[in-house]
C-alpha positions, 0 to 999 in steps of 0.5 A, a space after each residue: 500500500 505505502 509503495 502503490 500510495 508513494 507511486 501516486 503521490 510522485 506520479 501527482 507532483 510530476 504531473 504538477 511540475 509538467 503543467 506549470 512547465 507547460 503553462 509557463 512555456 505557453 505563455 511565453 510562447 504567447 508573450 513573445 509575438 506580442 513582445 517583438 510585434 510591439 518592438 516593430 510598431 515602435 520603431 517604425 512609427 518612432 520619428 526617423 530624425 531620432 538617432 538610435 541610441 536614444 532609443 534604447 534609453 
């Protein structure tokens, strides 16, 4: 019994740490579009007499 309860209870936790793996993975899967989508809004629509390095301030 303790074997059989020790099993599920690992099985459980493993089963934990892959869907807070799956779910963090997603969303930065998610996140990263958005991310590099609003970068490229922002530096084509920023004013072309700026010079780059104040961009990056």
């Amino acid at each position: 019994m303790g074997l059989g309860n020790s099993f599920w209870f690992s099985g459980f936790v493993l089963l934990w740490f892959w869907s807070g793996f799956v779910f963090s993975y997603s969303s930065l899967v998610l996140f990263f579009p958005f991310f590099f989508l609003f970068c490229f809004f922002l530096f084509c629509h920023s004013p072309s007499q700026k010079p780059p390095s104040t961009l990056l301030i």
